[in-house]
C-alpha positions as CSV (number, residue, x, y, z in Angstrom):
1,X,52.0,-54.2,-72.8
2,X,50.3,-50.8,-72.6
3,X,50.7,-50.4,-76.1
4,X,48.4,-54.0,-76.7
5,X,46.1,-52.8,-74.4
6,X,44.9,-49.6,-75.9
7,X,43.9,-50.8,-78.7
8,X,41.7,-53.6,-77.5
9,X,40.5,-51.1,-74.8
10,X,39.4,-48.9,-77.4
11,X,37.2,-51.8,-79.4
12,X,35.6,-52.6,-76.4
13,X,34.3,-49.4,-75.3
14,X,33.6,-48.9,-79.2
15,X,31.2,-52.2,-79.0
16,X,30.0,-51.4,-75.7
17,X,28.5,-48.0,-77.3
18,X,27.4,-50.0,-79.7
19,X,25.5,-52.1,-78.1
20,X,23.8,-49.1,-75.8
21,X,23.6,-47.8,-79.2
22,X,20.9,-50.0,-80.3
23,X,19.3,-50.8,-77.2
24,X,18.6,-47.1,-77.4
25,X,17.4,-47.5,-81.2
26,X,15.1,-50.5,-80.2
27,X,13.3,-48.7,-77.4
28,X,13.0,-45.1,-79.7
29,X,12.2,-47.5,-82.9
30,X,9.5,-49.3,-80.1
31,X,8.3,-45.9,-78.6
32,X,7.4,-44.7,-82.1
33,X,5.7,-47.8,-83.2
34,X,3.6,-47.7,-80.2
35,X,2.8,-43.4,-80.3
36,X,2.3,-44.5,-84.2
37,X,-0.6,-46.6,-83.4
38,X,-1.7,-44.7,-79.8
39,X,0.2,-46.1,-77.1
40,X,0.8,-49.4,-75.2
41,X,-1.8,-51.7,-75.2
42,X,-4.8,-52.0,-72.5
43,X,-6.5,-55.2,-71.9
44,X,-10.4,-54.7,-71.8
45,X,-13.8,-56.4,-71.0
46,X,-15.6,-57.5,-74.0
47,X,-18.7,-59.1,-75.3
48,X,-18.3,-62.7,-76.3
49,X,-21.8,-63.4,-77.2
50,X,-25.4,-61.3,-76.9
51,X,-26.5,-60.3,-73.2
52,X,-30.2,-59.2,-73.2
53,X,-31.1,-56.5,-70.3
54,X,-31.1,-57.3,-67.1
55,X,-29.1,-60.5,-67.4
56,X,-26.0,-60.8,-65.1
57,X,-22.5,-61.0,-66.3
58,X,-20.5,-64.8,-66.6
59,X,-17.1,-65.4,-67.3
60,X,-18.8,-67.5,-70.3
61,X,-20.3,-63.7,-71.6
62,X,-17.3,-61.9,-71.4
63,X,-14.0,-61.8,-73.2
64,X,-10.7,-60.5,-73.0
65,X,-9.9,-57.6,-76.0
66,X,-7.0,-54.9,-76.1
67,X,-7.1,-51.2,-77.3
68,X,-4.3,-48.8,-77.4
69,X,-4.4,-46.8,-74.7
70,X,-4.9,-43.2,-76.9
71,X,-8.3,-44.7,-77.6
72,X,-9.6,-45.4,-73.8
73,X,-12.6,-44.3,-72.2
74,X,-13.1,-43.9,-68.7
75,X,-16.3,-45.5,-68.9
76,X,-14.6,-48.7,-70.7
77,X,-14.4,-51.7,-67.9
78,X,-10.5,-52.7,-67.7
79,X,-10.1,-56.9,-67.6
80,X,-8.5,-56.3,-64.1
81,X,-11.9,-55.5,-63.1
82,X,-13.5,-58.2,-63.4
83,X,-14.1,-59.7,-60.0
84,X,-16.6,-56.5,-59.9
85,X,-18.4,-56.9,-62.7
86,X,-19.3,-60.8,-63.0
87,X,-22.7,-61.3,-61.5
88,X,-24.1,-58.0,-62.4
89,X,-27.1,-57.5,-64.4
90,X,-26.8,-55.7,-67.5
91,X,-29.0,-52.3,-67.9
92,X,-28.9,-52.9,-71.7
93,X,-29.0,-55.6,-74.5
94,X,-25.2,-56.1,-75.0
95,X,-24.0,-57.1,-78.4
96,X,-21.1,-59.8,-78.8
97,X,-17.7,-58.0,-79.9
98,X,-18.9,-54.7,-78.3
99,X,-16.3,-53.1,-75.8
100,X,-18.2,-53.2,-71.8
101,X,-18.7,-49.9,-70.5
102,X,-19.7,-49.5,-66.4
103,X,-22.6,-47.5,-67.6
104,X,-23.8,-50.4,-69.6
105,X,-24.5,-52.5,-65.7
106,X,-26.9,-52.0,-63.1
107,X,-25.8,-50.4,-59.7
108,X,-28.7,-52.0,-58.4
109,X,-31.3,-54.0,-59.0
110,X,-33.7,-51.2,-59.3
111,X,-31.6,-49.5,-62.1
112,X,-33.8,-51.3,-64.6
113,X,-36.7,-49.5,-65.6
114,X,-36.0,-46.6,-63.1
115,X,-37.0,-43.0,-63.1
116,X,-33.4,-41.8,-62.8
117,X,-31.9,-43.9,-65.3
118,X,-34.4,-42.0,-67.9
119,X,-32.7,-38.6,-66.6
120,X,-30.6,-37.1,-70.0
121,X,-27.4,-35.9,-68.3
122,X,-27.2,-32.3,-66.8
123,X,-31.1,-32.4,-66.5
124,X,-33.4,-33.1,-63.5
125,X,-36.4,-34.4,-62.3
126,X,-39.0,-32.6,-60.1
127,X,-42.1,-34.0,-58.9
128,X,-45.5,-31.3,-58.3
129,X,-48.2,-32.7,-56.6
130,X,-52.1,-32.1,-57.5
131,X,-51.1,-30.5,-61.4
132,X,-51.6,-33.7,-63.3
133,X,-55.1,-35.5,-62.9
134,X,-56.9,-32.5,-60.8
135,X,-57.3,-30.8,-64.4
136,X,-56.7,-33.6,-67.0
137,X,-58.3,-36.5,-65.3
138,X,-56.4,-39.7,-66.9
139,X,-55.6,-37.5,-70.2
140,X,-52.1,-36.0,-68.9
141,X,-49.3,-39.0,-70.0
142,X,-45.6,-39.2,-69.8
143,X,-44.0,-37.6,-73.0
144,X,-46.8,-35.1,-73.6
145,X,-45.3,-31.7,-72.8
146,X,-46.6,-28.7,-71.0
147,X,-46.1,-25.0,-69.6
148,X,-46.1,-23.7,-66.4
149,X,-48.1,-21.4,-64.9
150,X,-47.8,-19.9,-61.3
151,X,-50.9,-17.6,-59.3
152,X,-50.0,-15.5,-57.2
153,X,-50.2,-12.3,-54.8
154,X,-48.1,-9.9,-56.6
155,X,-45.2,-7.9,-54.4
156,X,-46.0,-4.2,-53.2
157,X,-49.8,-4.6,-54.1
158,X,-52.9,-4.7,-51.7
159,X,-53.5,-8.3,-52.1
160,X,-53.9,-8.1,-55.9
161,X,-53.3,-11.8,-57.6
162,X,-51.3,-12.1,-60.9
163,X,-50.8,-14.8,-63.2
164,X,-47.7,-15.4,-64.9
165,X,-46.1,-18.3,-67.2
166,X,-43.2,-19.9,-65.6
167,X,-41.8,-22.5,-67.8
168,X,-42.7,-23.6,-71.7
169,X,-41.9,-26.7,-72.8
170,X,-41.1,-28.7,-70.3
171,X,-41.5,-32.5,-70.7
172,X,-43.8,-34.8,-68.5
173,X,-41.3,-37.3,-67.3
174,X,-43.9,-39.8,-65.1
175,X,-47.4,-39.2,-64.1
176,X,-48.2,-40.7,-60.9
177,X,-46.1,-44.0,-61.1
178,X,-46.2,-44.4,-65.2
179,X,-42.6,-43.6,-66.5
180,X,-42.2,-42.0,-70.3
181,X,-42.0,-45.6,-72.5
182,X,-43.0,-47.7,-69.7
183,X,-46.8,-47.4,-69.8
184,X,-46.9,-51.1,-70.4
185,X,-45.1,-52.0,-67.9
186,X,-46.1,-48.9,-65.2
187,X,-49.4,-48.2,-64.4
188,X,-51.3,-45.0,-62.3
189,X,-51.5,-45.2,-59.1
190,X,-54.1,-42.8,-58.5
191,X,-51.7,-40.3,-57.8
192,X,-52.1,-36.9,-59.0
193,X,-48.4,-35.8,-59.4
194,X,-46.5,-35.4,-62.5
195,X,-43.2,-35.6,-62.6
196,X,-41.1,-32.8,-64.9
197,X,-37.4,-33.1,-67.1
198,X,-36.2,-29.7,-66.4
199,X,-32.6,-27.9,-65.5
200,X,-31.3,-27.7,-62.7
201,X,-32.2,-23.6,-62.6
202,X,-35.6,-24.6,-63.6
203,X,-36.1,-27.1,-60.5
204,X,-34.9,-24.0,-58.5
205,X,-37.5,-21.8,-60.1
206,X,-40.4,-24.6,-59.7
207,X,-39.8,-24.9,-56.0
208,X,-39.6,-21.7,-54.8
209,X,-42.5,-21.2,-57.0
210,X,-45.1,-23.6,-55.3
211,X,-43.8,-22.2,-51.8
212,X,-45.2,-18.7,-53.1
213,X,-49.0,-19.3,-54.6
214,X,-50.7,-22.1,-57.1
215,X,-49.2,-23.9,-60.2
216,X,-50.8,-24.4,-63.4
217,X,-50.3,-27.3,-65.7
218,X,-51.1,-26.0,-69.8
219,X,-51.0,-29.6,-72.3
220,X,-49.6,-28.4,-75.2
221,X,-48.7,-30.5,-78.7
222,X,-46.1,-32.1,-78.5
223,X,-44.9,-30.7,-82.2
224,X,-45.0,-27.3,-81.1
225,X,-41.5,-26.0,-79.6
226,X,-42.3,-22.8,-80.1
227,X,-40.8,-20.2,-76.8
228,X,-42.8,-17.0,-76.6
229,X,-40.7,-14.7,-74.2
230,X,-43.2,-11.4,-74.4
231,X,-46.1,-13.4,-72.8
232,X,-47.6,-10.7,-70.4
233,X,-48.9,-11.5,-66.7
234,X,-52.5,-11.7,-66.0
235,X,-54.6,-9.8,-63.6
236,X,-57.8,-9.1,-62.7
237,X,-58.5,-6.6,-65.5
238,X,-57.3,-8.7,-67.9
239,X,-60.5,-10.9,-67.0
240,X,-62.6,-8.0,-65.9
241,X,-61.8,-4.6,-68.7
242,X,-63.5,-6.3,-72.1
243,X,-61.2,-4.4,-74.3
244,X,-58.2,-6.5,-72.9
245,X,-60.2,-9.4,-72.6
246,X,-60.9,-8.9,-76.6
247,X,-56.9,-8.4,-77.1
248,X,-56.6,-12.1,-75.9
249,X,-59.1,-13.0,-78.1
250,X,-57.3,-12.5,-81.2
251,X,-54.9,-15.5,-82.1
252,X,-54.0,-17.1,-85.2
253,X,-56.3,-19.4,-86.8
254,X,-56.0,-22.6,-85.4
255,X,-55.3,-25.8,-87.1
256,X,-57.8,-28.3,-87.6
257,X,-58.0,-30.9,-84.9
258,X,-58.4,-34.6,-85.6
């Protein structure tokens, strides 16, 4: 009886390692397939027809598309997410079959249009009061750019006053209430601030700066990038001594303006 036993003992433990096997096979053959083509799938938000700016979200807009996971984005909206996103106004013209991002919608109804959403990442905006108009009258606009310049007693000295260039090339974000590309849409409001793109050290710089004397806005062409780091500081024998007054004379010969 033992002897009848063995060998049917040993065919069922051969097909029961069998079986595991190629259960183990079909889940290593399934795991390769999926590293092969970058992971399990993810069900996303997706466009099904054009969105213009500012319109909110539908069910009827949006459609349900899946990526391997390798290939997600944090910024990609998952289609679990939806209950948060229908009803929200787009910040951008959405295009039918493009994947939803949560930067594509508005946070609030004031992220159309606003000054912060025109903010490049890792810069910042800093608003000076009485640079703009006191010196440009309605000439100063958003995109022209400008440097810098900051008046001031100078440390250690019996009250002498210096001049020195802060900052080159910095962008003019708004001026008053008109945003960079929204002139239409924006106008002056009699204001005479101006509103700067700068880093966040040169926000730091600017407003210590205006604590400490007067700042100086300089229009410059919007083509020239040029940096010049060995500009001197001014004093009052720069404007006073003619020979140094002379020195500043002499420049290259300026282009023609039209």
């Amino acid at each position: 009886m033992v002897s009848v036993n063995r060998p049917r003992a040993a065919i069922i433990a051969s097909l029961a390692a069998m079986t595991v096997g190629f259960i183990l096979l079909a889940l290593y053959v399934r795991q390769f397939q999926r590293d092969a083509t970058g992971g399990r799938p993810i069900e996303l938000l997706a466009m099904r027809r054009d969105v213009a700016a500012g319109t909110p979200l539908s069910e009827q807009s949006l459609v349900v598309r899946t990526l391997p996971e390798a290939y997600l984005e944090d910024r990609q909206v998952l289609a679990s997410d939806i209950p948060r996103v229908l009803g929200v106004r787009s910040s951008i013209d959405l295009q039918s079959g493009q994947t939803l991002l949560w930067t594509d919608l508005s946070t609030t109804s004031r992220d159309v249009g606003s000054l912060s959403s025109r903010i490049p990442k890792g810069m910042r905006a800093i608003g000076l009061a009485e640079v703009g108009r006191r010196g440009f009258g309605a000439l100063a606009q958003p995109g022209d750019r400008a440097d810098v310049l900051l008046t001031r007693l100078k440390p250690g000295t019996d009250g002498k006053l210096v001049t020195v260039t802060l900052l080159q090339n910095v962008l003019i974000l708004a001026v008053g209430n008109t945003i960079v590309d929204d002139r239409a849409e924006l106008r002056p409001a009699g204001s005479d601030s101006v509103t700067l793109l700068v880093t966040v050290d040169q926000a730091s710089l600017l407003a210590h700066a205006r604590r400490e004397g007067t700042l100086t806005l300089v229009l410059r062409n919007g083509n020239d990038l040029e940096i010049n780091e060995t500009l001197p500081e001014t004093d009052d024998s720069d404007v006073l001594e003619q020979e140094k007054r002379a020195r500043r004379q002499r420049r290259l010969r300026i282009e023609r303006v039209d």
